[in-house]
N, C-alpha and C positions, 0 to 999 in steps of 0.2 A: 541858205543855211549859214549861219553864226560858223567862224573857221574854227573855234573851241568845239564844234559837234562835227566837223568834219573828218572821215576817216581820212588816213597818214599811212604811207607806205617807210616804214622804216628799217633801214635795209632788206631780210628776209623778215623782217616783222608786219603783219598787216595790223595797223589797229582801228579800231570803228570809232572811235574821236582820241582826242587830243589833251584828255583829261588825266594824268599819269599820277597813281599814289606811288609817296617814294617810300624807301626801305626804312621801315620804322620797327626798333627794336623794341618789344611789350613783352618779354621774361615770361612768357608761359611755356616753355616746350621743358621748364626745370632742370633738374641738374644731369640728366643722362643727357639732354640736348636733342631727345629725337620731337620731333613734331609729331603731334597727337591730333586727336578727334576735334578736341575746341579749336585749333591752330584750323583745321579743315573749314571749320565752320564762320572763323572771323574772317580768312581771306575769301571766301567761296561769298558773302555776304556784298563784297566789292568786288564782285563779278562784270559790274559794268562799266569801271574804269578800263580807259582804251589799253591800261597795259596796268597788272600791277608787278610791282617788285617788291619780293621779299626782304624779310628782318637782316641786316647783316648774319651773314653764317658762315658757322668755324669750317675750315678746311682741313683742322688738324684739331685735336683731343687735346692737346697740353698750351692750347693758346687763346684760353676763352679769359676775356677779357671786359663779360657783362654779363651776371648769373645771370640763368634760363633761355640763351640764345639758341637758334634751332643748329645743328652740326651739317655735314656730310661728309664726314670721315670715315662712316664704316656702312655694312649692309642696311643695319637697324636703322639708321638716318635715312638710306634712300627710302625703305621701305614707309616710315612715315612722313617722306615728302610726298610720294607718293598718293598717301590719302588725301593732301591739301592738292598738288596739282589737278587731281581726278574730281576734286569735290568740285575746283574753281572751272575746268575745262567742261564738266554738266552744267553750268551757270553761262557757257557761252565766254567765257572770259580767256584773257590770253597772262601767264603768269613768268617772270623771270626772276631765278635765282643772284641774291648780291652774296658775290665771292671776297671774302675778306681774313687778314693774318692781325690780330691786333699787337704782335708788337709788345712795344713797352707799355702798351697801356695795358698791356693783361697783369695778371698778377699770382705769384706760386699759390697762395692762399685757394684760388677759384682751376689751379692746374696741379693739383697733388704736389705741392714742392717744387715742380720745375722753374726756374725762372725763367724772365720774360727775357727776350732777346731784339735785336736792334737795331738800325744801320751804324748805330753809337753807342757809350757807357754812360748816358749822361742820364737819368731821371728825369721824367715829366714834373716839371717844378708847382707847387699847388694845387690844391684840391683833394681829394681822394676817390680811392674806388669801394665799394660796396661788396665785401664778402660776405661771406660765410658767421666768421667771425666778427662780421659790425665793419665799419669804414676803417680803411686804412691809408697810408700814405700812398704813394706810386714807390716800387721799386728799382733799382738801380739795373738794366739794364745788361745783358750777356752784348757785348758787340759780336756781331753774327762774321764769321771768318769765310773768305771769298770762296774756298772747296766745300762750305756750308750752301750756297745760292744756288745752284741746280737741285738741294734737294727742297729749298723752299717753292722754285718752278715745280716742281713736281709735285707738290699737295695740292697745288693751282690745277695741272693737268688733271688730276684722279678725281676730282672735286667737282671738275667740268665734265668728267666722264658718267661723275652718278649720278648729276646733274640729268645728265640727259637719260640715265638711264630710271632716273625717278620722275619722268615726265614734264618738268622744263620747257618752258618755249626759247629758251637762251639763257645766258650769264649777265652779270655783270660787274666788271672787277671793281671795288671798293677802293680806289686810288687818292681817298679825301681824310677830314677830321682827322688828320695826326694820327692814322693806323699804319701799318709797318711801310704798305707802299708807298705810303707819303711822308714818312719817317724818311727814307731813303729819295725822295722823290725834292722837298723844301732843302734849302739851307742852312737855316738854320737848326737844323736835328742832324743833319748828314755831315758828319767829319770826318770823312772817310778821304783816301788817298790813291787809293786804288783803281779800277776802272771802273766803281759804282759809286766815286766821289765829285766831288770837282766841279769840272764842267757841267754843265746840264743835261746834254748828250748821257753824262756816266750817270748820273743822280737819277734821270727816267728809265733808264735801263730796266733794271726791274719790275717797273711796273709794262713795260712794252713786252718783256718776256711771257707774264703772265697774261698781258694780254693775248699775246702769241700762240699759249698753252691751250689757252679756255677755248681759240679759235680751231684747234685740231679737234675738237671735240663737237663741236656746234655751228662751226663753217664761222668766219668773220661777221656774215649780214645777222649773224645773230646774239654775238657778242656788244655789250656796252661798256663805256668808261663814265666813272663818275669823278670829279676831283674838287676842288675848292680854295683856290689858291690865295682867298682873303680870309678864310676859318680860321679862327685860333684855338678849335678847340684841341685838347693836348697838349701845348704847351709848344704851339711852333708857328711859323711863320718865312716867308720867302722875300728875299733881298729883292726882286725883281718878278712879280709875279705877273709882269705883262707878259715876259719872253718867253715865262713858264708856260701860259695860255698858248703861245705863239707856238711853240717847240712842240709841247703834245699834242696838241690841233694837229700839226702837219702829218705828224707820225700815224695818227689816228686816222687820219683822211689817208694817207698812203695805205693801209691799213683794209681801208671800206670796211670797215669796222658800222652795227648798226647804225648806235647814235652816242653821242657824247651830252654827258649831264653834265653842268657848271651849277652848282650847288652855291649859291650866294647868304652872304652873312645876311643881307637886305639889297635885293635886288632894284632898290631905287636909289643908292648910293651913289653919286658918279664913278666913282673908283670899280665899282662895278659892272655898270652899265660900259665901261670901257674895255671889260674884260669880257664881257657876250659879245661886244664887236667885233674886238679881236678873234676870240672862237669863231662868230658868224664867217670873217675872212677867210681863217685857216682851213677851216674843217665844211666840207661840201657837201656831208652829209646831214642827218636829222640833227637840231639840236634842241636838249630841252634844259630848260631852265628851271630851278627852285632856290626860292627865298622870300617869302612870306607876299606872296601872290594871294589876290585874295578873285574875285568872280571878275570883275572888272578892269584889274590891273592886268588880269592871262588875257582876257579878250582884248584890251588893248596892241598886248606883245605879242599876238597871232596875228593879229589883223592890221600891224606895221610891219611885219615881217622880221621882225627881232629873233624869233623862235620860233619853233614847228612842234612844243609841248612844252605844256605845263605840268611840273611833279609837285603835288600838296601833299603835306605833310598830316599838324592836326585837322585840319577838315576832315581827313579821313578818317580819324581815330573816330573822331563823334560822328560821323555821315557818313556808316555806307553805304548810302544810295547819293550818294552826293551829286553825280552826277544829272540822276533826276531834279535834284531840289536846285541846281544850276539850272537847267534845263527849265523849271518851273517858275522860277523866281521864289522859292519858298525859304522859309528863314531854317536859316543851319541850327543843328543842336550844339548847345554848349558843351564844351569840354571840359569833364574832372579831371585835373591832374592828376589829383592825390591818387588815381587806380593804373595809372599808367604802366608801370613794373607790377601790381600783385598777384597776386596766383589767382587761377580761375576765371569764371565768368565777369564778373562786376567789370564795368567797365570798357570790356573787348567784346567782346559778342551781344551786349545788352541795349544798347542803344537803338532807339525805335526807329524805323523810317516810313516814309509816305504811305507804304504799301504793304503790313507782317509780314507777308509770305510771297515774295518777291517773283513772278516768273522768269525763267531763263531769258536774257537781251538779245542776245545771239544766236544764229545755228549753227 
């Protein structure tokens, strides 16, 4: 059997191959943030990915940072995780919550006034973000004050607690793309002084706690990290991002944490390909890779040993049976942008595959 269809033991994770969709945010859960019926129905559709991971989701009500992302900050959020975990675990499939604080990329506009907060005061410089009221700039940043950081661990802890208590197969903390943890986590964002500046040791800090947190909740084999230390999205970037790779790997592997995601700009980049080495090195456990893999590039990097999963991103939007049409040799459906964020069906739940009405893969 092809090692892309082979089942993977990853830490307390068992999955039935090695095809991973990654956490892709598509704005339906609206502005209350709970996950609803269609949200049940588009991940329950990708049932037969060896593992899927959820949309980044808010841990906290005053830090959304992308209208219509799904929440877990209060009852009503687990309760409609809930209907999506229980749709996707009748489909035989195994699902894991991505835990995320956006930081300065959220904006008061999309959090009643509040501003966003930091490891700094500095602005995400160009671009804008999408409210309510039409695109706006990024705002200037609260820098978050050190008697402020146990209580951002602790949106992490509670988060992982409804997590589990809305049916979850695990976490996984969101440590990439310029969101708070990796605000704190790069260089160049982090000017802090303190003992969550500096050195690197201090700068991971935060994201190691939260890892820490989500593992009292879910046991470590079932916690993940994701990170990306060549992304720019956000407006950041790291001085040294081999050591960075180097330094959280170890932590992570001390950790036995499930698996670690290296999220790549383009994973055929050298600069890159040097940074899944380096992880390969560091970290003993699963690691999976994403950056525009496409059927035969993951089969390659399975079957040299580079990695032990592949996370696709749009393949999945247009193919949820993707798996199968890998599996078959059949030609992928094309992807509409333009529906990517809208409300409703068009786009997320419509898309045809091999089979209408798909039986469950699993038992």
């Amino acid at each position: 059997m092809m090692t892309l269809f082979r089942p993977l033991r990853a830490g307390d994770l068992q999955l039935d191959n090695r095809i991973v969709m990654a956490a892709l945010t598509r704005a339906r859960a609206g502005r209350t943030h709970i996950p609803n019926d269609l949200m049940a129905e588009y991940y329950s559709q990708r049932a037969s990915a060896g593992l899927l991971i959820t949309e980044a989701t808010m841990i906290a009500r005053d830090q959304c940072a992308f209208t219509g992302e799904g929440g877990l900050f209060d009852a009503a959020c687990v309760a409609g995780w809930r209907k999506v975990t229980d749709a996707v675990h009748a489909r035989g499939g195994r699902i894991i919550v991505q835990l995320w604080h956006g930081g300065r990329a959220a904006h008061s506009a999309l959090n009643d006034g509040v501003q966003p907060v930091s490891s700094t005061d500095r602005a995400i410089r160009g671009g804008t973000i999408r409210t309510p009221e039409g695109p706006k700039p990024y705002e200037v940043p609260r820098r978050l004050q050190i008697e402020e950081l146990p209580g951002i661990i602790e949106q992490f802890r509670a988060a992982a607690k409804r997590a589990k208590e809305a049916g979850f197969d695990g976490a996984q903390i969101h440590g990439a793309h310029g969101y708070l943890l990796d605000q704190f986590l790069r260089d160049s964002v982090n000017d802090r002084t303190d003992e969550y500046g500096g050195p690197l040791p201090n700068r991971a800090r935060l994201l190691l706690e939260a890892v820490d947190a989500a593992s009292e909740a879910f046991g470590p084999g079932r916690v993940s990290v994701r990170i990306s230390p060549l992304v720019g999205i956000n407006d950041i970037e790291d001085s040294n991002p081999e050591e960075l790779v180097k330094y959280v790997a170890t932590e992570l592997n001390r950790r036995k944490v499930s698996f670690l995601e290296l999220r790549h700009v383009d994973h055929r980049a050298p600069a890159e390909q040097a940074l899944a080495r380096s992880a390969r090195q560091h970290f003993k456990g699963a690691l999976f890779v994403n950056g525009a893999y496409d059927f035969e590039t993951a089969r390659l990097a399975l079957e040299n040993g580079s990695a032990d999963a592949v996370v696709f991103g749009k393949p999945f939007v247009s193919n949820p049976d993707l798996v199968e049409r890998f599996s078959s040799g059949t030609e992928l459906n094309a992807l509409d942008t333009s529906t990517l964020y809208t409300p409703g069906a068009e786009g997320y739940t419509d898309y045809p595959c091999l089979k209408p009405e798909r039986e469950p893969q699993r038992a």
